[in-house]
N, C-alpha and C positions, 0 to 999 in steps of 0.2 A: 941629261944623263944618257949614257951612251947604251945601247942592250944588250944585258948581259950575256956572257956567251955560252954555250950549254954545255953543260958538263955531266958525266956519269953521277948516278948516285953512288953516295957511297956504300962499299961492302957491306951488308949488313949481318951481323949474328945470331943467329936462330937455334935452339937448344929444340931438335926437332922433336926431341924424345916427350919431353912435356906440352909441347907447341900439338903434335897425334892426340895425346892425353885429354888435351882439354877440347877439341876443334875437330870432330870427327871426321875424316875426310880428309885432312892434312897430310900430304907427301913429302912436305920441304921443299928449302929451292926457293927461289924467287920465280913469281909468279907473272904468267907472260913471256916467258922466254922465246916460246913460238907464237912467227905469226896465227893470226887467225883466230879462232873463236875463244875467249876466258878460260882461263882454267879450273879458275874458282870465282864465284858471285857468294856474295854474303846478304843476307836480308838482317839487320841486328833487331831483335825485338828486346823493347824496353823493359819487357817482363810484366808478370800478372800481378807479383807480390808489392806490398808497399804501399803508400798514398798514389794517388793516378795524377797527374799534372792538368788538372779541374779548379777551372777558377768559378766554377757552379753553373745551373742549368740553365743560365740566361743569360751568359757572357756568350761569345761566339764562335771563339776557340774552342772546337769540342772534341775530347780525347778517342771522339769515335771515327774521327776523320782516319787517324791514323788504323786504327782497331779495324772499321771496312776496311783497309786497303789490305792489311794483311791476311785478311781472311779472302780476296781479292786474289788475292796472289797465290793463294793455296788454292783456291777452288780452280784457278786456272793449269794447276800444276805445275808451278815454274821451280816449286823448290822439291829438285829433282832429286835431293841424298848424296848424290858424291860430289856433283861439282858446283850447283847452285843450290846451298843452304841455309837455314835460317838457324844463327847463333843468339845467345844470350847476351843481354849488355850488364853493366853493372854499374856501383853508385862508383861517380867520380869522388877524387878524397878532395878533402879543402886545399892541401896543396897544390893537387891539378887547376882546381875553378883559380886558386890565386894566380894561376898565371895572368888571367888578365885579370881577374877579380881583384878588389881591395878585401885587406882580412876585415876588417870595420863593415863593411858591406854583407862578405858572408855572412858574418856573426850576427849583422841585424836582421837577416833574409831570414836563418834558424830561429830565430828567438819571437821574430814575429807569429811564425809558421808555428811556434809551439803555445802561441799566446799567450806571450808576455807584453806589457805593455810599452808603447815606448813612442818616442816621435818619430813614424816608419816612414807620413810624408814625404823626409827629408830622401828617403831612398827610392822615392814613387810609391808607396804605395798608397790606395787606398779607394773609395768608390770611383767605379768604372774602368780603365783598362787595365789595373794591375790592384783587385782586389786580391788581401791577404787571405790565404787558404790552408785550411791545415795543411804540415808535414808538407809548408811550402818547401821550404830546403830540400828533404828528404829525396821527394818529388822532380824536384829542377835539378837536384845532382844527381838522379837517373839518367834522365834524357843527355845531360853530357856526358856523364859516364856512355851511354851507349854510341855517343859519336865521338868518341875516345876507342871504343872497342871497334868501330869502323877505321879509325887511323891506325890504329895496331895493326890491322888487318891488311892494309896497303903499304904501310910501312915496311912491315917485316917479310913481306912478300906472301905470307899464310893465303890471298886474297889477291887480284887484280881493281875489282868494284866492291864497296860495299856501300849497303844504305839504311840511314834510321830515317825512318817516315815521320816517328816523334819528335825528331829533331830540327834545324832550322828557325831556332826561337834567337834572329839577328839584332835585333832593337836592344837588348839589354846594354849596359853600359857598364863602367868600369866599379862604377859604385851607385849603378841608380836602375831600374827595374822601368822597362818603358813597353809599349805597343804590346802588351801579353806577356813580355819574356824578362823570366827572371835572372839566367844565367846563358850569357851567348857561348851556346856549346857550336857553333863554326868557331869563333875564336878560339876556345877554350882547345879545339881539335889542331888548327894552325897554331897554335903556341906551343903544344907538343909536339908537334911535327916539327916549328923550329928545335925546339928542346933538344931534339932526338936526332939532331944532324940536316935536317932536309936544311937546304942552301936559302930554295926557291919556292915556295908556294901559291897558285894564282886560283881565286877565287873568283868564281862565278856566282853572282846571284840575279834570279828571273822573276825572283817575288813582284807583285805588284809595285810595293812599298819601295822605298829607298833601303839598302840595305847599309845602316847609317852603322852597327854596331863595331861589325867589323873595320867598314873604314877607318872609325875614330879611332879602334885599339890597335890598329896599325898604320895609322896617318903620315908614320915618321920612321917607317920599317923598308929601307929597299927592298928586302927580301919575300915583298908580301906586293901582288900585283891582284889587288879588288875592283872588281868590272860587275857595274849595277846598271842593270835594265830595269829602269820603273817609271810608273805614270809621274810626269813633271811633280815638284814635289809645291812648288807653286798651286797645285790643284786637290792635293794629298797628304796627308799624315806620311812623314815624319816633317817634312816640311824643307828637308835637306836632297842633299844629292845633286847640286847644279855642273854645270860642267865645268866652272873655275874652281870647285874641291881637287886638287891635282896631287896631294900627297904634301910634305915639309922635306924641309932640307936636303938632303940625297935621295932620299926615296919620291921628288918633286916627278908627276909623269905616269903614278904610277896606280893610282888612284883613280880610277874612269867611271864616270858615269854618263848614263844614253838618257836622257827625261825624256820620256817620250809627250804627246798630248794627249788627252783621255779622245777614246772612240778612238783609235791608231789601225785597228783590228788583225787579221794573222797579218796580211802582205806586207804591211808596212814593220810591222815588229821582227816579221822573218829576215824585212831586205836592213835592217839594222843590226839585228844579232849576225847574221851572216858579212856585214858590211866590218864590224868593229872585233867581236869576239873573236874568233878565229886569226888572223893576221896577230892580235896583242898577244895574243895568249902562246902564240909561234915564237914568235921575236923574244919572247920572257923565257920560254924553255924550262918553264916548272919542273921539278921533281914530280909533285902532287899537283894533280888537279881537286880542288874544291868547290861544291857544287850546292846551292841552296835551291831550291825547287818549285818554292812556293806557285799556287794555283789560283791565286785570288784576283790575276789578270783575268780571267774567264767571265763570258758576256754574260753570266747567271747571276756572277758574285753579287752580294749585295752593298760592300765595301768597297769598292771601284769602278772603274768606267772604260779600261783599255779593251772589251771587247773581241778579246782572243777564242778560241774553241782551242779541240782538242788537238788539230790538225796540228798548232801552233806548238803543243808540245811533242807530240809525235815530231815534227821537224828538229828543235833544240834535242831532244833524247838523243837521235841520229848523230846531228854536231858535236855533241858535247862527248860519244861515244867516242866516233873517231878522232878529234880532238885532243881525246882522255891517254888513246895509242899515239898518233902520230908524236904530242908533243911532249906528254907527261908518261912516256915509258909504259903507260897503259894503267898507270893508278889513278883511280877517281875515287872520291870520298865523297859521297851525295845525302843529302839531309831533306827533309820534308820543306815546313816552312808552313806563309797563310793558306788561308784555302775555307772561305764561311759558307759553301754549300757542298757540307761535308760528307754528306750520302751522294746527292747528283752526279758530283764534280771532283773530289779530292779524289778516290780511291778508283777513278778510273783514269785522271791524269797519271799519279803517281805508279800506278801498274803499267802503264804504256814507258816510263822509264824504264822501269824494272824491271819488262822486259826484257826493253833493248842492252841495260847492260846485259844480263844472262843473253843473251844474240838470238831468242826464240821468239819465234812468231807467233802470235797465239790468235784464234778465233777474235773476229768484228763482233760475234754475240756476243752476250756477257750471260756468265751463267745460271741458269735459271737459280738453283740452291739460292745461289750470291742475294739476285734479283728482288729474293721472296723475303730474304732477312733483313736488307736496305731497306728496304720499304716497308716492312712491319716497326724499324725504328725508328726512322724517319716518320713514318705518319702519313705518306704519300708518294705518288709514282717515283719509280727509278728509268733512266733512259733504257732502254735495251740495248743498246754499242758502245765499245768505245769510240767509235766515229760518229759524228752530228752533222749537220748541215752547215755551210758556211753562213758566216755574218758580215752585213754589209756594214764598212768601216764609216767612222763620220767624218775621216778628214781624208784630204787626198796623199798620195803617195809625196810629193813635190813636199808638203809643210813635211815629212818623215826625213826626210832627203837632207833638208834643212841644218835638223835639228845633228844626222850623222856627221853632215861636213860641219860643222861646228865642232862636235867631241873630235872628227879628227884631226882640225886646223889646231886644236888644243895641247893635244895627246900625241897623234903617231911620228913627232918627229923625236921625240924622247927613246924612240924607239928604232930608230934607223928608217921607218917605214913614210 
């Protein structure tokens, strides 16, 4: 398949008057028109009201992960009132989720959630990683809805960056509920975006895990260019993700994944993302860039083995920032994702994106308020920076090297590259 060639997005129509109304801050326009620093950053919070997306106090997914980082980002003062805000998300409708969702699947996710009985197995659910929870439904079409109101947000130009922290739950399936996640709101976000005109969409995901959801639900989509960094799945949950997954039919090429080996640590993960992302993600000429975030590579996690710090996203934020301008017009739509040392690790990775999109620098301290709250709910210390010390990798750079020239003996000729 040959790469496609870039084209403007299209015009799009904004009814400014209610677009001010609801989005305080809003001038119209398409967003990014000049170079140089955002015009507008969005932070979407999933809201207070409602069931919380808790699968209870001993799973590992914890809804505080996201909860510290926003409270993170305030006490840093990054959401400045006119140009880096923090909006509201809402409950996606079922006809949103069914874009990738099966209605048979919705309708058992709700009925479970409201405890009814039924044979839910057949959909994943049930002891251990997709325990039924109340006002599951409810709950799970928040979190897309709010990376729905990120795509709006870059879509219509309201926004250049936005990001749900809640968000990133990639594993769900078309009609089966897998790795924590009930309803893949990166898909559900990419399926509006095609919806709504975009041509091109390319998806970045840094999670640990394979990011298997979206692959499958657009396995057979030209229009959809998914690039998954994660620990070899040979080694890992989901158990997918090798480098012969290339995409079907026309869309053959387009579909990339890096498996890395566990212990890889920053240099080797850097000179991989720097070696693969960037050139594909060129050559694709996205509309949108799309971004899953997850933190659960980090040498703390207790779920994995790649070994990364903080450095390692400090670097990807940077990439994926300029990345976001040079190839996608400047639109990025970024989600949260894993991340099981939720006080430690999650809300000082995800605040070092979050900076970078808003283009502020903020203090290597972290602020004492923050410090005092983390660790009174946690139970135990909090780092003091968002920088740490480096970690020594367990393999050498040469098996990394490997593993790249293989995705790209695979991949970059699909691509002109």
């Amino acid at each position: 398949m040959a790469a496609p060639m870039p084209a403007e997005a299209p015009e799009i129509q904004v009814n400014d008057v209610l677009m001010a109304a609801s989005f305080p801050g809003w001038s119209g326009g398409i967003a990014g028109e000049d170079e140089g620093m955002s015009e507008r950053v969005e932070l979407v919070w999933i809201g207070d009201e409602g069931p919380a997306y808790d699968h209870g106090p001993t799973h590992p997914l914890r809804p505080a992960r996201y909860v510290l980082t926003r409270a993170l980002i305030a006490d840093y003062g990054l959401l400045d009132g006119p140009r880096v805000v923090e909006v509201a998300g809402r409950t996606a409708s079922d006809a949103e989720l069914a874009l990738v969702h099966r209605p048979r699947y919705i309708d058992a996710v709700r009925r479970a959630g409201h405890g009814e009985a039924g044979a839910w197995w057949e959909f994943g659910f049930g002891p251990g990683d997709n325990p039924i929870f109340a006002g599951m439904h409810e709950a799970a079409a928040r979190v897309a809805g709010a990376s729905l109101v990120a795509a709006e947000a870059v879509w219509t130009g309201r926004a250049e960056h936005a990001f749900n922290p809640a968000g990133g739950l990639h594993h769900a399936m078309a009609e089966r509920a897998s790795g924590f996640c009930v309803y893949d709101d990166p898909a559900v976000a990419i399926a509006w975006l095609l919806d709504h005109g975009a041509e091109r969409v390319a998806y970045v995901d840094v999670d640990v895990h394979h990011g298997d959801g979206p692959q499958a639900l657009f396995y057979d989509d030209p229009r959809v260019l998914t690039i998954s960094l994660h620990q070899d799945g040979r080694t890992l949950f989901p158990g997918t993700g090798a480098v012969g997954e290339l995409g079907g039919g026309d869309a053959l090429g387009t579909k990339v994944n890096v498996a890395l080996p566990p212990f890889t640590g920053d240099d080797g993960w850097r000179a991989a993302f720097d070696e693969i992302v960037p050139p594909l993600v060129e050559a694709f000429a996205p509309q949108v860039l799309v971004t899953q975030l997850g933190c659960d590579s980090h040498h703390l996690d207790p779920l994995a083995n790649l070994l990364l710090t903080t450095a390692a996203y400090r670097h990807a934020a940077q990439a994926l920032h300029e990345l976001a301008h040079r190839a996608a017009g400047g639109r990025w739509l970024a989600t949260g994702g894993g991340g099981y040392q939720w006080a430690r690790v999650v809300p000082r990775a995800w605040t070092t994106y979050f900076a970078e999109m808003a283009g502020i620098e903020v203090a290597d301290e972290l602020p004492v308020a923050w410090r005092v709250r983390a660790s009174r709910e946690a139970g135990h210390d909090i780092a003091t920076t968002l920088s740490e010390p480096a970690v020594p990798a367990g393999v050498d750079l040469a098996t990394v090297h490997a593993v790249v020239s293989d995705v790209k003996g695979h991949v970059f000729s699909f691509h002109g590259l």
